[in-house]
N, C-alpha and C positions, 0 to 999 in steps of 0.2 A: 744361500751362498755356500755353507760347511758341504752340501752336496755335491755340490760339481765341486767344489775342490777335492770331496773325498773319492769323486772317479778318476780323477785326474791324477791324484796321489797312486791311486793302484792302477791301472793302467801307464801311467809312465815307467814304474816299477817292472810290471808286466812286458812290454813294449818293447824297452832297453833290454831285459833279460832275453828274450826271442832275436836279440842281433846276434846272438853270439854263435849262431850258427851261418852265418853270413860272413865272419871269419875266420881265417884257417887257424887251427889250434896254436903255432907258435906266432903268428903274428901280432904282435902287443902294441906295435904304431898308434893305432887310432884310439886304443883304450889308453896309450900315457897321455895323448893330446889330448883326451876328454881330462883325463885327472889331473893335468896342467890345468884347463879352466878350468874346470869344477873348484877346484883350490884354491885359485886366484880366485875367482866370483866369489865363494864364500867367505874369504877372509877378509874380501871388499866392501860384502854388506855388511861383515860383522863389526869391522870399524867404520865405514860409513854411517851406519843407518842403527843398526841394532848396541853397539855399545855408546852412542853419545843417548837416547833412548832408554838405557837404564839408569844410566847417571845423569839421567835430569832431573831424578827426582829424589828428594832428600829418604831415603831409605837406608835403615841402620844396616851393615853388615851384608853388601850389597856386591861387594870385592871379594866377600868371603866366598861366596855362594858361585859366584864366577870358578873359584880355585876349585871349588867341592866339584861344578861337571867337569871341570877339565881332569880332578883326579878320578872322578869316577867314569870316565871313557877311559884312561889309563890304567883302572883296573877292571873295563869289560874286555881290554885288550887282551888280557891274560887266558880268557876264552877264546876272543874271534879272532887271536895272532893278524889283527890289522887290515880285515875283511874293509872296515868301514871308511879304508882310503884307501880302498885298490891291492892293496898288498895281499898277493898271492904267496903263500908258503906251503906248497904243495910241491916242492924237489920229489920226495921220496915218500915213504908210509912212517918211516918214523918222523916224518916231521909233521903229518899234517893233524889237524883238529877235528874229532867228531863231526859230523853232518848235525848232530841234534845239539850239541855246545854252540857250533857257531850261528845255527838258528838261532838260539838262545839269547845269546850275547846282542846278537843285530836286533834283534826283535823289542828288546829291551832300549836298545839304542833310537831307534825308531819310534819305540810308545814316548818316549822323554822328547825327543824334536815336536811329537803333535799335542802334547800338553797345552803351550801358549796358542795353538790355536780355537779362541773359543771367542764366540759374539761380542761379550762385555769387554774383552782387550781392544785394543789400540786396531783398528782397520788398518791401517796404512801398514804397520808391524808384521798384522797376522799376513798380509800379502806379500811381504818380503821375505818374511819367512817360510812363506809355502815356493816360492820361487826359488828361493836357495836349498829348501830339502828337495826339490825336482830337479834339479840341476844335480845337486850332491848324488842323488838316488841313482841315476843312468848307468857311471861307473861301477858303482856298489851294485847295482842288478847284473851286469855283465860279468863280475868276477863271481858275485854269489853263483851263478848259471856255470859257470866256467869250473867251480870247486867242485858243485855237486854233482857234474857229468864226470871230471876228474876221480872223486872219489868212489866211480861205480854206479850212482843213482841211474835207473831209469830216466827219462825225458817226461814221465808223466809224473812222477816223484817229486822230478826236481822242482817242473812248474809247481808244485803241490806246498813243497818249501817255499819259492817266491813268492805266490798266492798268500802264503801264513804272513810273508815279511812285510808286503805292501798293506797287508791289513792293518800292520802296528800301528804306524802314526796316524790314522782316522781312529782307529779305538783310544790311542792316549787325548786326543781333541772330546771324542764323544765323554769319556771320562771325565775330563773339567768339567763340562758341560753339565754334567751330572752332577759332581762335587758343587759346581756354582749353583745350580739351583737346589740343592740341599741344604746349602746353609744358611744362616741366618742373614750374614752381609757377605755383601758379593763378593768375588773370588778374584776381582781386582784390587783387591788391596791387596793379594798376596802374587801380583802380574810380575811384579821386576823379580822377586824371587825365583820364579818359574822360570822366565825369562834370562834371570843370568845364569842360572844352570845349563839352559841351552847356548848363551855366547860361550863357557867355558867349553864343552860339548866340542862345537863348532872350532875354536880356535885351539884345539889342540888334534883335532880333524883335519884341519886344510892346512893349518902347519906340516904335521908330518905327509902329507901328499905334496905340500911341494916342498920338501926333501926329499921324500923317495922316487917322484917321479923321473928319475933319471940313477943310473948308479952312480956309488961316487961322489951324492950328494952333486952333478956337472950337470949344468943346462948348456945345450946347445943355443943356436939362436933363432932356430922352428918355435922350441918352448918357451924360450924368453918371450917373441911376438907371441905368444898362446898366451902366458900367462900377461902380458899388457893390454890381449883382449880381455880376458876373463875381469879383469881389474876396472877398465873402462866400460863392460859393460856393468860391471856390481855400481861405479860411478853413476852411468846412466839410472840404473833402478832409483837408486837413491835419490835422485831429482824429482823423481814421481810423485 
């Protein structure tokens, strides 16, 4: 199973990033309506499906761990200035972030989503979770594509970047995998821990996307019905 999800994972990556020549450089429409649902899906399955899931189980220090990914996406921000919800900050040359930081940063982002995916975790979880970084990824591919053409890269460079980013979250899975069978007891004892590192991750991800997806913090009412799909479809998963 970790196989097809891990071509799935990089080819979706891949995939989304190769649209972005299929729109005209100033047009941003269809990339807010993705980060409208993207936004809304993920912060659907995060309280849907993935936060009642970590607090079901008597685990010490378990809120704490939630806070720790949420602050530590808000200090990979300080690198990727907000790659990882679409936010493009590329105005001028003083404003924008190294090609090899914001690799950096995403890539780090990415190894920490594919950590809970490993065999001895919860199936139903690791599915949800792969369906929400596939979703999340689309945007995130499209703008990655969009910075490093912006910043000068080549088109074979750039794919060369994306290639590295879609690779993260199969190697941070295969790494569990590894860590699990190294140790002596299994690596599900330490699952909500993992786990709520990525709900913090997550919900301070699709928060700020849907704040930024519009300036002004103002949804029109295109995005409002976007994000009550994206919501109703994270519902729908969550029935599964």
């Amino acid at each position: 199973m970790n196989v097809v999800v891990y071509i799935a994972l990089v080819f979706t990556v891949l995939g989304s990033g190769s649209l972005i020549f299929l729109f005209k450089p100033d047009d941003q429409r269809i990339l807010k309506f993705l980060l409208a649902f993207s936004g809304a899906f993920l912060i659907g399955i995060t309280f849907l499906k993935l936060i009642p899931e970590v607090f079901s189980k008597p685990t010490l220090f378990t809120g704490l761990f939630v806070l720790l990914g949420f602050l530590l996406q808000l200090s990979l921000e300080l690198i990727t200035e907000g790659a990882e919800h679409g936010h493009k900050h590329a105005h001028s040359d003083d404003e924008k972030v190294t090609p090899f930081l914001l690799l950096m940063g995403l890539c780090i982002h990415a190894f920490l989503e594919g950590m809970p995916i490993v065999p001895s975790f919860d199936m139903k979880i690791q599915h949800t979770l792969v369906i929400g970084i596939v979703v999340h990824n689309i945007p995130i591919s499209l703008t990655l594509m969009s910075l490093y053409l912006h910043y000068g890269c080549s088109k074979i460079k750039a794919f060369l970047y994306l290639l590295i980013f879609a690779l993260m979250t199969p190697l941070g899975s295969v790494f569990s995998n590894l860590l699990d069978a190294s140790l002596a007891n299994s690596l599900n004892a330490y699952f909500n821990y993992i786990l709520a590192v990525v709900i913090g991750i997550f919900l301070h991800v699709s928060t700020s996307i849907l704040f930024e997806t519009e300036e002004n913090h103002k949804y029109n009412l295109q995005k409002f019905i976007t994000v009550i799909i994206g919501l109703g479809v994270a519902f729908g998963i969550s029935l599964l």
